[in-house]
C-alpha positions as CSV (number, residue, x, y, z in Angstrom):
1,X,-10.7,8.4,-10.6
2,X,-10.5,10.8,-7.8
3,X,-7.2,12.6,-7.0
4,X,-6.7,11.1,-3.7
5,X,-2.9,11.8,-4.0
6,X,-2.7,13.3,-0.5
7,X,-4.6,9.9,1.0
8,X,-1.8,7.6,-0.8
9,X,0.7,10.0,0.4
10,X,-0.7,9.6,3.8
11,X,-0.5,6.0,3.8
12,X,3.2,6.2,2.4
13,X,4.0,8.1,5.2
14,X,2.8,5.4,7.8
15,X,4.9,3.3,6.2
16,X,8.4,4.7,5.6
17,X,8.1,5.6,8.9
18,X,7.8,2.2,10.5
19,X,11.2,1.1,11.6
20,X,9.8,-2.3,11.8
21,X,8.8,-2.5,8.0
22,X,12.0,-0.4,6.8
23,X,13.6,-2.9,8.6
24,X,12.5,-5.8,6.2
25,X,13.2,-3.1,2.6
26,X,16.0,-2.4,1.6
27,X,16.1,1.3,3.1
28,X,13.2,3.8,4.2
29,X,13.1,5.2,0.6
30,X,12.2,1.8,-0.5
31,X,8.7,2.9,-1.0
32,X,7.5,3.7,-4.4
33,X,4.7,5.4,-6.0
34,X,4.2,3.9,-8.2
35,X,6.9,3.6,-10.5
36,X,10.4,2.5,-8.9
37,X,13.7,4.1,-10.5
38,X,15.8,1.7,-12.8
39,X,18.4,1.5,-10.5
40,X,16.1,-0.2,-7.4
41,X,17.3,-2.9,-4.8
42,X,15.2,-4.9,-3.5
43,X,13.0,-5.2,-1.4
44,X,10.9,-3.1,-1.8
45,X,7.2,-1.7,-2.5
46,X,5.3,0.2,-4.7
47,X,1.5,2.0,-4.2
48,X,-0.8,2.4,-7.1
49,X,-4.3,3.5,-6.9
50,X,-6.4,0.8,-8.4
51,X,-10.0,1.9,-8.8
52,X,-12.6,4.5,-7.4
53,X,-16.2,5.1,-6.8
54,X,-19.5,5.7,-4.6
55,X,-19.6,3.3,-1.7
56,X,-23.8,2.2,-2.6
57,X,-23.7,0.6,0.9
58,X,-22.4,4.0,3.5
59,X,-24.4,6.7,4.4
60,X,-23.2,10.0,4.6
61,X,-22.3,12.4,2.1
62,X,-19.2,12.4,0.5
63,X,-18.3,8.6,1.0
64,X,-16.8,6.7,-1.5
65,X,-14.4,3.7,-1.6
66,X,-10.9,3.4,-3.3
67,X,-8.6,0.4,-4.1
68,X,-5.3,0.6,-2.8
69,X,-2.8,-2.2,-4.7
70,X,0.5,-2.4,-2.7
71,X,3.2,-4.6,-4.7
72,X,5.8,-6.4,-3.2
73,X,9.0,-6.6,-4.7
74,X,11.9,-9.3,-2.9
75,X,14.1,-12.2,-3.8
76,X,12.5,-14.3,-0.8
77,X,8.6,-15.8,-0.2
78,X,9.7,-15.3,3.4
79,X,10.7,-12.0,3.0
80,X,7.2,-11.2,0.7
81,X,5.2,-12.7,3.8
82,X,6.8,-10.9,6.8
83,X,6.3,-7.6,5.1
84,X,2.6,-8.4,4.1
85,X,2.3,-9.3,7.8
86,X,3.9,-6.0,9.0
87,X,1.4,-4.1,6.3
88,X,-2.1,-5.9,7.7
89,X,-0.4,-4.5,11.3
90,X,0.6,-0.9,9.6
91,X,-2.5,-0.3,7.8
92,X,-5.8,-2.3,9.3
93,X,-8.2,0.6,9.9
94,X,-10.5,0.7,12.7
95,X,-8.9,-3.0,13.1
96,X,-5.8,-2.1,14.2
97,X,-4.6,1.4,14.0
98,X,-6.8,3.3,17.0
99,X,-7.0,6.7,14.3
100,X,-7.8,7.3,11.1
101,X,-5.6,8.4,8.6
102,X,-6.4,12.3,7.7
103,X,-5.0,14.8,5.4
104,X,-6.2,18.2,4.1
105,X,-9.5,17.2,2.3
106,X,-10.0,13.9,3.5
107,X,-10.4,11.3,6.3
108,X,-10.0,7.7,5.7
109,X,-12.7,5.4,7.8
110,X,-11.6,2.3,7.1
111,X,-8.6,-0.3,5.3
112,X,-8.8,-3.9,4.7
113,X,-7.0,-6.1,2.4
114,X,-9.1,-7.8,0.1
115,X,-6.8,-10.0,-1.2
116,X,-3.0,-10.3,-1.2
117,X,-1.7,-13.0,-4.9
118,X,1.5,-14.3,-5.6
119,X,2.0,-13.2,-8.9
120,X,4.6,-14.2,-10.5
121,X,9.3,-14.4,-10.7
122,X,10.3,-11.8,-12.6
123,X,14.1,-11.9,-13.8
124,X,16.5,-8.6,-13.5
125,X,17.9,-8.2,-16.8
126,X,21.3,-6.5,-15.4
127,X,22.0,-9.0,-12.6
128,X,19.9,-12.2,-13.3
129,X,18.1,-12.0,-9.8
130,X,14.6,-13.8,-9.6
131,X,12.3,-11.2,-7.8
132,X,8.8,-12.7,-6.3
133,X,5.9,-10.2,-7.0
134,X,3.4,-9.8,-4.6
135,X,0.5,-7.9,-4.7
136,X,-1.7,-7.0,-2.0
137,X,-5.3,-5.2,-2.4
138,X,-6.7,-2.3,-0.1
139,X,-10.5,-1.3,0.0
140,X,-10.1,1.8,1.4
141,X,-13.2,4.3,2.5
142,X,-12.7,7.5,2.4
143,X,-15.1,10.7,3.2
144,X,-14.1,14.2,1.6
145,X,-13.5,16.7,4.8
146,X,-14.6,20.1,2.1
């Protein structure tokens, strides 16, 4: 895989700074990548960068596609659904958001989700909450500025 550090932390940035989506977490800080610390409330997210490689179907060099997963972490289904709202309106590339995203040696062309999967109640050992995971997939493209 690529190091596309800079493009998630790009991304992270669009979204702590949302009021709207802070909001709905349980602070701004409440954005995690992509481990959380053990001490977490909820909710919250976490990034992870999911898979990499040449985009067959773009032109141009230096394109390639990336997967994004953004996890959603909350003791509500309401709660999991509002915030992957507020991410389709935070993060839809040329959709939605008029620019790209673009850091140092990149420039992101495009993000859709692909999919978003309830996955599953997870218990919290030290306090017995029932937490709903959410995950929500990103194709990203992405063209190398250098």
């Amino acid at each position: 895989m690529s190091d596309l550090s800079e493009v998630w932390k790009g991304i992270r940035d669009i979204l702590v700074a949302d009021s709207t989506l802070t909001a709905l977490l349980a602070d701004s800080s409440s954005v995690y990548e992509p481990d959380p610390p053990d001490d977490v409330d909820f909710p919250m997210l976490t990034l992870m960068q999911s898979d990499d490689g040449p985009v067959t179907e773009c032109t141009g060099y230096g394109e390639f596609a990336a997967q994004l997963q953004i996890d959603v972490w909350s003791t509500s289904p309401r709660t999991n659904e509002q915030i992957k709202s507020r991410l389709d309106e935070l993060l839809e590339i040329p959709k939605i958001r008029a620019t790209a995203i673009t850091t140092t040696n990149y420039n992101v062309t495009n993000v859709s989700r692909s999919s978003a999967n309830f996955v599953g109640t997870v218990e919290i050992e030290k306090d017995g909450k029932l937490i709903r995971h959410l995950a929500t997939e990103w194709d990203v493209k992405i063209r190398k500025t250098t």
